[in-house]
C-alpha positions in Angstrom: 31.7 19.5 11.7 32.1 16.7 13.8 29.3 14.1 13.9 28.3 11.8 16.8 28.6 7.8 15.8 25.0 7.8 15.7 24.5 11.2 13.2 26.8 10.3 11.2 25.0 6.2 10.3 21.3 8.1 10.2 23.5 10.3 7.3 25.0 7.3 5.5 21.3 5.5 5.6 19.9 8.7 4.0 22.8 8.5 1.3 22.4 5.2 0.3 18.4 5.2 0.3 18.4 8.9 -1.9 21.3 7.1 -4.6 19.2 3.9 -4.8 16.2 6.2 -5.3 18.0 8.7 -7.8 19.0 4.7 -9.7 15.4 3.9 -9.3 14.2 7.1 -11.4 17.3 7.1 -14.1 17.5 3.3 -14.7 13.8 2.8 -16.7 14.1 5.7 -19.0 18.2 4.7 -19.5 17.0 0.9 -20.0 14.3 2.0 -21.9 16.2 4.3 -24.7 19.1 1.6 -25.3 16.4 -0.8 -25.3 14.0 0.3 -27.8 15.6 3.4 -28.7 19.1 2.0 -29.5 17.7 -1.2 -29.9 20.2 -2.9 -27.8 19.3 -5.4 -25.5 20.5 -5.6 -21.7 20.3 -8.7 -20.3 18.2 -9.1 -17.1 17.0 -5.6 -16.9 13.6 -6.2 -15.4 15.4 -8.8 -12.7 17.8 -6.0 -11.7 15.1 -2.8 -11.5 12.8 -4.9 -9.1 15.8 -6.1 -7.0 16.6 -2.4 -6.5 13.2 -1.6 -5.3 13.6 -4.5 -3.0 16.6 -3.0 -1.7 15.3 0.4 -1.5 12.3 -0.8 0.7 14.7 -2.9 3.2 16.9 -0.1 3.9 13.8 2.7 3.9 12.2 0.4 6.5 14.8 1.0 8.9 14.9 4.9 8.1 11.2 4.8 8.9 11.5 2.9 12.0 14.5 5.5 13.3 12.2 8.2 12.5 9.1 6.4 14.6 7.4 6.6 11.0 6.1 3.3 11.0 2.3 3.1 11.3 -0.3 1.9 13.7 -3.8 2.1 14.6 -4.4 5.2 16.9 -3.1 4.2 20.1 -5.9 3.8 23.0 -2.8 4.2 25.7 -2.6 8.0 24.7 -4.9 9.4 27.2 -4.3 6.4 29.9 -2.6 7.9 33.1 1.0 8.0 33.3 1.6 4.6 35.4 -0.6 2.9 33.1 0.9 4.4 29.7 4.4 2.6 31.1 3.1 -0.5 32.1 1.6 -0.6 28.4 5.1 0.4 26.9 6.6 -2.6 28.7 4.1 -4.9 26.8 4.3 -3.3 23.9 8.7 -3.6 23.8 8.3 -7.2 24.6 6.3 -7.9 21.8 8.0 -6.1 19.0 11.2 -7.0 20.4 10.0 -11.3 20.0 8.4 -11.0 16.3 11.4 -8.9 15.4 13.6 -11.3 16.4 11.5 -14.0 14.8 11.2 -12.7 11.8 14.9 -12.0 11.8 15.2 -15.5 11.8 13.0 -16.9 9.8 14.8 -14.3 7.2 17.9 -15.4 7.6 16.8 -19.5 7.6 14.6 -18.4 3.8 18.0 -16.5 2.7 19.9 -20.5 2.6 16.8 -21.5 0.1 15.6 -18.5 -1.3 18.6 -18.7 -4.7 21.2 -20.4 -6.3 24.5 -19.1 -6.2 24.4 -18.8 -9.7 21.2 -16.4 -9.8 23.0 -13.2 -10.1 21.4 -9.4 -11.3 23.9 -7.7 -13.4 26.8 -10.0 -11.4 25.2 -9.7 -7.4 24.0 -12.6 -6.6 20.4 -12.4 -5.6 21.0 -14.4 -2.4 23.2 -11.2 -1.3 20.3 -8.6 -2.1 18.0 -10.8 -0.1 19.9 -11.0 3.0 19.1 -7.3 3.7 15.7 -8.2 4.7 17.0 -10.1 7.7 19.8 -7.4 7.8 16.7 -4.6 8.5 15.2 -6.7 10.9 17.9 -6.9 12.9 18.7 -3.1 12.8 15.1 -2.3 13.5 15.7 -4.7 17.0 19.0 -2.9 17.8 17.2 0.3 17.7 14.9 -0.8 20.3 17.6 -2.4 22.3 19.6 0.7 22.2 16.1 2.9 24.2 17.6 2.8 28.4 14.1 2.2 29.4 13.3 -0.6 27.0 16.7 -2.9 27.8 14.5 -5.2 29.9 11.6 -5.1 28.0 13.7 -5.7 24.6 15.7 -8.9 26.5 12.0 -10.0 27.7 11.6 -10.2 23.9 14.6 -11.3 22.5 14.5 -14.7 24.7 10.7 -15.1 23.2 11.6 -14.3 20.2 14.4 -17.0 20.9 12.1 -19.4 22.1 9.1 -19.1 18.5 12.1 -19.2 16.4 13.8 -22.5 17.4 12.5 -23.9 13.9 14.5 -21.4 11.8 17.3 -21.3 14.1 17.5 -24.8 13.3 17.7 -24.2 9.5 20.5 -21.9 10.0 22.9 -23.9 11.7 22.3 -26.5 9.5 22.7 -24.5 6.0 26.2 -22.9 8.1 27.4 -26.1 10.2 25.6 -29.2 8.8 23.7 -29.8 12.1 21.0 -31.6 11.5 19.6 -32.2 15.5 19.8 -30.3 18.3 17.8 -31.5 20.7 17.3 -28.7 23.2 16.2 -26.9 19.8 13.9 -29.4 18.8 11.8 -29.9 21.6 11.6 -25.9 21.8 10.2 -25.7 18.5 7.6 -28.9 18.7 6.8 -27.0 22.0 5.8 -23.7 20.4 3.8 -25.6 17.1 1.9 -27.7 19.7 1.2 -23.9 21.9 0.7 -22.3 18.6 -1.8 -24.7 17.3 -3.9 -24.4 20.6 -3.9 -20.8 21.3 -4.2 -19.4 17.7 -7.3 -17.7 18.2 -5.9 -15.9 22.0 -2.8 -15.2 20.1 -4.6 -13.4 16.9 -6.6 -11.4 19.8 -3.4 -10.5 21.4 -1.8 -9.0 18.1 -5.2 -7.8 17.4 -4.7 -5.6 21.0 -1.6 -5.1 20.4 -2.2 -3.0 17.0 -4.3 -0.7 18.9 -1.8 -0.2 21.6 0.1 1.4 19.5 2.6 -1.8 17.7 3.5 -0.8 14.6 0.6 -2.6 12.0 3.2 -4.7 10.2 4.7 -6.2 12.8 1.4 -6.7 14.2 0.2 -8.3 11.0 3.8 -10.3 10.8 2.5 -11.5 14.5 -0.5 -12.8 13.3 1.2 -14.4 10.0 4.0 -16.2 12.0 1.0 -17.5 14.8 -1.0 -18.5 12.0 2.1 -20.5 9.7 3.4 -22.0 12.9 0.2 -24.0 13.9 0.1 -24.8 10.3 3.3 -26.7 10.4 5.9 -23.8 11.0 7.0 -23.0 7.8 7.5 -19.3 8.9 10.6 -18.6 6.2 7.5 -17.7 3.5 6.5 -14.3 5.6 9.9 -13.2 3.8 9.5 -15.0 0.9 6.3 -13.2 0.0 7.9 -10.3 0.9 10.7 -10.4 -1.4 7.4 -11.5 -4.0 5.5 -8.0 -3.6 8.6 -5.7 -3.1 9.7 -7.5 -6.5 6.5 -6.8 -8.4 7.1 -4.0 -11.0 3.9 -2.3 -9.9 5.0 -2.0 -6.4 8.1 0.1 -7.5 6.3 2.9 -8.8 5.0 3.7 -5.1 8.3 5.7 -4.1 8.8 7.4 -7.1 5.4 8.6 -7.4 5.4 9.2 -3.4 9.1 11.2 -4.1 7.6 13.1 -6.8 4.3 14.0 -5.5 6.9 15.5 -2.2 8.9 17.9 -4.1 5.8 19.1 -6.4 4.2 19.7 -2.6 7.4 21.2 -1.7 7.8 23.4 -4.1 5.1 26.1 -6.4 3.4 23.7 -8.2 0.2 23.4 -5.9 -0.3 27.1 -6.1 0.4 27.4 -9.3 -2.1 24.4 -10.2 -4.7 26.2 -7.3 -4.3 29.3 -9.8 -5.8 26.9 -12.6 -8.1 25.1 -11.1 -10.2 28.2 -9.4 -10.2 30.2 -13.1 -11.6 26.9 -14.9 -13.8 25.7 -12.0 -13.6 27.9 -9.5 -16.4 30.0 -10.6 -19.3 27.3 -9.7 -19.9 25.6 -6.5 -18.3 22.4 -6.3 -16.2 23.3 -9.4 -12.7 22.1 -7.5 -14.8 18.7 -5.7 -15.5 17.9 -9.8 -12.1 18.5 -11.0 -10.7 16.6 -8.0 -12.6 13.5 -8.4 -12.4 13.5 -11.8 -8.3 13.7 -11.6 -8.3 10.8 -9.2 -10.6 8.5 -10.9 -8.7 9.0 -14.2 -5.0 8.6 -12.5 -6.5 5.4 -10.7 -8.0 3.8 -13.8 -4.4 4.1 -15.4 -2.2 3.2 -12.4 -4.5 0.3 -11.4 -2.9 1.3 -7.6 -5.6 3.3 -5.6 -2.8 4.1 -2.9 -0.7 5.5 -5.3 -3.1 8.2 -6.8 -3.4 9.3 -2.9 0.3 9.7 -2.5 1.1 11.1 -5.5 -2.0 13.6 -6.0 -3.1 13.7 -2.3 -0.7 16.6 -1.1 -1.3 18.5 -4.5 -5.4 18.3 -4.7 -5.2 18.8 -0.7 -3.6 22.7 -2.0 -6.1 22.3 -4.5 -9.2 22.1 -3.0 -7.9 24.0 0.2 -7.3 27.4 -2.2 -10.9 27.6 -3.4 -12.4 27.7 0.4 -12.5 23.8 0.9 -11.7 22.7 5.0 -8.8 21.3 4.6 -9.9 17.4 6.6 -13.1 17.7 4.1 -10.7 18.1 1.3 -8.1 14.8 2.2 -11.2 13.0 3.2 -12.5 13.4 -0.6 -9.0 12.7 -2.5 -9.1 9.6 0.1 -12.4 8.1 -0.8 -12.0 8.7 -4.5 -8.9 7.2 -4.5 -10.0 3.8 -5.6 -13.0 4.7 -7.9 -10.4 4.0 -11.2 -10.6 0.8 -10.6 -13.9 0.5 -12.1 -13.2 2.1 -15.5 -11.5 1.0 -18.8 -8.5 0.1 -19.2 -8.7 -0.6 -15.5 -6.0 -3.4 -14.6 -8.4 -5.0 -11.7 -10.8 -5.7 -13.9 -8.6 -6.7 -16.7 -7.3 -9.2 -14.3 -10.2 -10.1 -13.2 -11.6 -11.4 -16.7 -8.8 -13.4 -17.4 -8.4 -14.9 -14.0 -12.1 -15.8 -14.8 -12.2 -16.1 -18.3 -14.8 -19.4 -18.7 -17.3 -17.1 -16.6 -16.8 -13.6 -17.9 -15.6 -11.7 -20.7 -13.4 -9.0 -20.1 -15.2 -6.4 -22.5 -18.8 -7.0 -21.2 -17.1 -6.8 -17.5 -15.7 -3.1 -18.7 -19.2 -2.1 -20.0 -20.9 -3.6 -16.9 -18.9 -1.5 -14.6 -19.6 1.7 -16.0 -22.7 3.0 -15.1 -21.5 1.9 -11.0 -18.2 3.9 -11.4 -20.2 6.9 -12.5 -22.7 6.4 -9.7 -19.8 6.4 -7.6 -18.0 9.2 -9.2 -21.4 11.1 -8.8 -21.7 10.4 -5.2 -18.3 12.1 -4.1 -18.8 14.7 -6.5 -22.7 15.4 -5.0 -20.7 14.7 -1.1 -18.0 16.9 -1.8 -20.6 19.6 -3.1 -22.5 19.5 -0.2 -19.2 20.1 2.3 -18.2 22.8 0.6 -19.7 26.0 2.0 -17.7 28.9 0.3 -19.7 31.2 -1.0 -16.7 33.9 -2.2 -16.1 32.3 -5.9 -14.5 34.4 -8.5 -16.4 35.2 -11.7 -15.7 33.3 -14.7 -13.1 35.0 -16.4 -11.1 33.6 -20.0 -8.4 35.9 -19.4 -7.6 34.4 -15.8 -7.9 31.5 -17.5 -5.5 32.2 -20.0 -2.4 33.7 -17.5 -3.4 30.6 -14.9 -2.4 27.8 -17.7 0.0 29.7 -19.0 2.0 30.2 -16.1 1.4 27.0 -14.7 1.9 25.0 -18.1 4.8 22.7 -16.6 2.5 21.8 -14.3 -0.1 21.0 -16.4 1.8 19.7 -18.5 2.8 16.9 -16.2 -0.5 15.1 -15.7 -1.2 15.4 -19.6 1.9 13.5 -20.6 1.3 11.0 -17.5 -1.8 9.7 -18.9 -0.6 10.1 -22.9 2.4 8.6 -22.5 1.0 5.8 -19.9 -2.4 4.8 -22.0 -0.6 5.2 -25.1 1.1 1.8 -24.2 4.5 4.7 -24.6 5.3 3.8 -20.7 4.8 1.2 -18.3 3.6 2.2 -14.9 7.4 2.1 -13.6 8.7 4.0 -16.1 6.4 6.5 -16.0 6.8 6.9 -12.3 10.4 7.3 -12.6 9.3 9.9 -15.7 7.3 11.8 -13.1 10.0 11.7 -10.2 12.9 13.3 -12.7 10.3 15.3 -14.5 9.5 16.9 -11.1 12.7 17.1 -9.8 14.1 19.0 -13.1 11.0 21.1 -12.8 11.9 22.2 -9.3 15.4 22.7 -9.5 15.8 24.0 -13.2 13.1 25.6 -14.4 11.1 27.0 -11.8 14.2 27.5 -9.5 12.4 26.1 -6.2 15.0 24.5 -4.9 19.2 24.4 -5.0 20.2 20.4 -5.9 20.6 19.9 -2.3 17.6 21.1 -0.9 15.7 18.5 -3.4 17.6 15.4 -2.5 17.1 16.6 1.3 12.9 16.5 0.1 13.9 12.8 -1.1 15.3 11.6 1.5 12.3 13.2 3.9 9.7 11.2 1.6 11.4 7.6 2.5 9.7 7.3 5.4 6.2 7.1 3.5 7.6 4.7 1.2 8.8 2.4 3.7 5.8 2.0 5.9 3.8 1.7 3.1 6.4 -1.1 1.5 6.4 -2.6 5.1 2.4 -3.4 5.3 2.8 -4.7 2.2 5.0 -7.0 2.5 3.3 -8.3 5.9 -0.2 -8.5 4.3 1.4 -10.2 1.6 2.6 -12.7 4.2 -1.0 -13.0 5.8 -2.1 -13.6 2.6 -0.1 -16.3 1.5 -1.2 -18.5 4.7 -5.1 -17.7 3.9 -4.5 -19.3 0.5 -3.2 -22.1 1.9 -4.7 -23.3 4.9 -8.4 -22.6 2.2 -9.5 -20.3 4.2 -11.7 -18.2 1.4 -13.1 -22.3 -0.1 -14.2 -22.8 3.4 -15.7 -19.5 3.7 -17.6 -20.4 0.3 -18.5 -23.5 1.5 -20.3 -22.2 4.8 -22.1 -19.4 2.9 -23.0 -22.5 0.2 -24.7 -24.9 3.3 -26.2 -22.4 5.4 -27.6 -19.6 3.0 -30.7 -20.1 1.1 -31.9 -16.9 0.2 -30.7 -14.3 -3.0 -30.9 -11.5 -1.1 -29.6 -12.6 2.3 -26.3 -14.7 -0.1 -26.0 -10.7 -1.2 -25.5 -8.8 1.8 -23.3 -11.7 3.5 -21.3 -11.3 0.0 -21.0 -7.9 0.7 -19.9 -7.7 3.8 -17.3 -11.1 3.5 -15.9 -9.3 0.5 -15.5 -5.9 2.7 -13.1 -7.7 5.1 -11.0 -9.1 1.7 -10.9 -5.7 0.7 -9.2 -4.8 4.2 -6.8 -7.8 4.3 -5.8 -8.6 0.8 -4.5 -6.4 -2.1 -6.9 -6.2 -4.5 -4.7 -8.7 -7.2 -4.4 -11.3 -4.5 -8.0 -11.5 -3.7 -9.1 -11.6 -7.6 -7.0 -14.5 -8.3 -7.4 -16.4 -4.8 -11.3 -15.2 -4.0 -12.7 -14.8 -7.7 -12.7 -17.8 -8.7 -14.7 -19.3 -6.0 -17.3 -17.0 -5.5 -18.7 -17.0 -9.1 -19.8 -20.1 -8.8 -22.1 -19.6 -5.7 -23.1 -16.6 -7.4 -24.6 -18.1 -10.3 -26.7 -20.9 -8.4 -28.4 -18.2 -7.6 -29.3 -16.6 -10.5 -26.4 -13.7 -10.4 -24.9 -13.0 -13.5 -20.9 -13.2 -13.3 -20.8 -9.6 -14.5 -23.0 -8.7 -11.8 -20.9 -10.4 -9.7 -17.9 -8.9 -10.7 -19.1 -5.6 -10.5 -20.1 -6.2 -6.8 -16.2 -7.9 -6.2 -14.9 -4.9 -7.6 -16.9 -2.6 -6.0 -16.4 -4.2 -2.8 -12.5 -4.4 -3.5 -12.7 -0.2 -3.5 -14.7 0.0 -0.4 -12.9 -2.6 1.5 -9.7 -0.3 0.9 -11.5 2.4 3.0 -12.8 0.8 5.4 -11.4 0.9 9.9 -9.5 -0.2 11.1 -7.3 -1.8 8.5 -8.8 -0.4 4.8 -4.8 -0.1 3.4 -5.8 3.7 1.9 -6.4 4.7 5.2 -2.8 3.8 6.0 -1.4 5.2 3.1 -3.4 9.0 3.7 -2.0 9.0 7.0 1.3 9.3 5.5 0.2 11.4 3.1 -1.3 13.9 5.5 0.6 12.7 8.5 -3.1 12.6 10.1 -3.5 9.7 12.7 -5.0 6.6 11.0 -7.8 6.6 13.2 -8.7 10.2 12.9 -8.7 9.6 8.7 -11.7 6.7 9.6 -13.3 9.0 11.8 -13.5 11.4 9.0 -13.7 9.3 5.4 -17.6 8.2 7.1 -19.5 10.1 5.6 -18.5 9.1 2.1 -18.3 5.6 3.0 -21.6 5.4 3.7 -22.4 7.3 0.5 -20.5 4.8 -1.2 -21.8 2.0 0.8 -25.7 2.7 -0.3 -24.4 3.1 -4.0 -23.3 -0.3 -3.8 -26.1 -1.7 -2.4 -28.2 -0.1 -4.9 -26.0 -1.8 -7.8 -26.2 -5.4 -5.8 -29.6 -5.2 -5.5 -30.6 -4.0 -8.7 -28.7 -5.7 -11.4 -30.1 -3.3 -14.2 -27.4 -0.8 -13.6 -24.8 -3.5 -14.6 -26.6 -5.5 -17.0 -28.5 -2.7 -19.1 -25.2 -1.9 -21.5 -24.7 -5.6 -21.8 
């Protein structure tokens, strides 16, 4: 069969993105066995597993932008009349054509500075794996080139994008010429520093806009970041230097393979299977699935430390779930959703591991585990009571031990799977990257050997289908990791402090403005970023007014969860959009009713420290 030009590139980006995927899975356990199996040593195996999951979510961004996967707030030009709706397109080409083009640049200028030529992983230099970031940049703006009705538009862009990157520009034809001046250049890019530096705020409103017209959110975030570095001197390069930081983070590579996995488990008979099991055990109460589900999510959270990733690797599955025992099937994502984060707030919880030793002069990390207890089960107990209340069936099975019995026994892979997760994971057997790549081959051997599901090539088609859900999530990552960066270092969270220091005088007023300042963290940072940039300098505050740090803590953590779910830019919101492929802003719309649930569970615990302090 004869394939057009075009066909036959989307096929060869599919191939290399399923092989580094299949590398992704094998390599850990491999490593792993001649590590500590074998006991023999392989020299930089850590540097060249993360490097692979950088290259993985370079080229799955561009699959995910030729697939129109990457996501945006709901778009308010949908129901605008037709005139309108192409006037809006214009605007929004022009822009994602000029930060594409800047960030190309300011890529390519990092990729000069970014390594040695000496820094290899397993004999490629590291300067080569990094220059596919600019490389994916670039084919993203191609793409949008290549629409007829968006060549104007995308030129429009292009010469702005020209004009924003004159600063990196210049860095390139340095590190490749040796030309240190150009003067044209130069008075381009003092141009846009001294524009930038007056019109931050109109141009943080215009990407603002912009996001809910429909530009993608990390170039929208990238907009913001760039705006924001360039009136702060112009050092744009680190938007892909913190980039390469998160992609490169070991944590961060278990979110394809447990996106991949949770795919062909979907794909395949394990939901029904695990529906089969879940109605014979709980099914015969009300609420009896809404219990199992929370309590699944909270436990794969508190051992995962990643709320996103319990929704994308449990949120299809729990979604069959709850579906097969009568649950609506929005009420159903909606609760997998807002339970996603609750982990967080039991042992051996990562966050709050991280968070005592980030602040270990003010808190210990044991008393911080004991404090948080009693507000996880409140939490726990509210989407439990929530999901009880939404679930109107009233045709449940009687409670049967033979049903029981056949359920678990023909869906014991299945089972089996979650068991060993956590076993192998809190036994210290795993790390969280190799027991993501467990679960991918696990499920994909389960699927295509023993329960027959698929042929071979039927799976790796599921794979490569699941990129695009790893890419958009990798891509909002790696821009709020960008945004991040620049809040850090302009002191934007001391200043905050500061303010709420010189104008607040009351407990209880300091504890509602804490709440709600720590909300918006939740939405921009990751939740590490904000413990060791945010942490350290609310404590402080706290305790001058008679707030105990493990109170405090509590209320960062709990704040952390929330913040994660809350519109328009709570990341778990993203990431069940791609889960469900359910516009972002129809998700809000619907997680509400448990964020306000959650929301008067925290303000009980701020308000009323016994809850925190009475296992102390």
């Amino acid at each position: 069969m004869n394939l057009k030009p075009a066909e036959l590139f989307h096929k060869i980006e599919d191939s290399i993105a399923v092989v580094i995927v299949a590398m992704l899975a094998v390599l850990p356990l491999v490593l792993k066995l001649f590590q500590e199996g074998l006991a023999i040593p392989v020299i930089n195996a850590d540097l060249a597993q993360v490097n692979l999951v950088f290259l993985f979510a370079c080229v799955a961004g561009v699959i995910t932008w030729r697939a129109d996967k990457h996501l945006g707030l709901a778009s308010l030009s949908d129901n605008a009349p037709e005139k309108v709706k192409k006037v809006l397109m214009v605007i929004r080409t022009v822009a994602v054509a000029a930060v594409l083009t800047a960030l190309f640049f300011s890529a390519f200028s990092q990729s000069f500075t970014m390594f040695m030529p000496t820094e290899k992983a397993w004999g490629v230099p590291l300067v080569v794996i990094f220059a596919f970031l600019p490389l994916a940049y670039l084919c993203m703006l191609i793409m949008v080139c290549a629409e007829k009705q968006n060549v104007l538009p995308a030129v429009i862009g292009i010469l702005i994008g020209l004009y924003i990157s004159a600063g990196p520009i210049l860095g390139v034809l340095y590190y490749l010429f040796g030309i240190e001046s150009v003067p044209f250049l130069n008075a381009l890019n003092a141009s846009w520093l001294s524009f930038s530096t007056i019109a931050i705020a109109p141009l943080i409103v215009l990407m603002v806009i912009l996001a809910f017209l429909g530009v993608p959110l990390f170039i929208a975030i990238s907009g913001v970041a760039y705006a924001a570095f360039s009136q702060g001197g112009g050092y744009v390069e680190m938007l892909a230097n913190e980039a390469y930081v998160i992609w490169t983070d070991k944590s961060i590579a278990a979110i394809p393979l447990f996106t991949i996995a949770g795919y062909i488990l979907s794909q395949g008979t394990a939901g029904s299977r695990l529906v089969e099991i879940c109605k014979s055990l709980f099914g015969w109460f009300r609420g009896g699935t809404v219990v199992a589900a929370v309590i699944v999510t909270t436990f794969f959270t508190t051992f995962t430390g990643v709320s996103g990733v319990t929704i994308l690797a449990l949120g299809s599955l729990l979604t069959i779930v709850l579906t097969g025992s009568g649950y609506k099937k929005e009420n159903a994502q909606s609760l997998v959703t807002a339970s996603g984060a609750l982990g967080l707030l039991f042992p051996p919880s990562v966050a709050i591991i991280m968070y005592g030793t980030t602040n270990y002069f003010s808190v210990d990390v044991f008393d911080l585990f004991r404090g948080a207890v009693i507000p996880g089960l409140m939490l726990a107990a509210s989407m439990i009571v929530m999901g009880i209340a939404l679930d109107k069936n009233t045709h449940r099975p009687k409670f049967s031990f033979a049903n029981i019995v056949t359920s678990v026994k023909n869906g014991f892979f299945e089972l089996l799977l979650p068991v060993l997760i956590c076993i192998t994971y809190f036994g210290g057997f795993f790390t969280l990257l190799e027991c993501a790549a467990f679960t991918a081959v696990y499920a994909f051997v389960l699927e295509t050997g023993i329960r027959r599901n698929f042929t071979i090539r039927k799976a790796l088609i599921v794979v490569a289908e699941s990129i695009p859900v790893s890419g958009g999530v990798l891509f909002i990552l790696g821009a709020a990791r960008g945004l991040s960066y620049f809040l850090l270092d302009a002191n934007i969270p001391y200043m905050l402090s500061e303010f709420i220091s010189a104008v607040v005088s009351s407990k209880f007023v300091f504890l509602i403005l804490l709440n709600l300042f720590l909300i918006v963290v939740g939405c921009l940072m990751d939740i590490y970023s904000a413990i060791l940039i945010v942490s350290p300098l609310i404590i402080p505050i706290a305790e001058s007014f008679g707030i105990s740090p493990v109170h405090t803590g509590v209320i960062f953590l709990m704040n952390m969860q929330l913040g994660f779910l809350t519109p328009p830019v709570g990341l778990d919101l993203f990431i069940a959009s791609y889960t469900f492929n359910m516009p972002v802003m129809r998700v809000a719309k619907k997680i509400l009713p448990f964020l306000l649930m959650q929301f008067i569970v925290l303000m009980i615990i701020t308000y009323i420290p016994w809850f925190t302090e009475v296992l102390l």
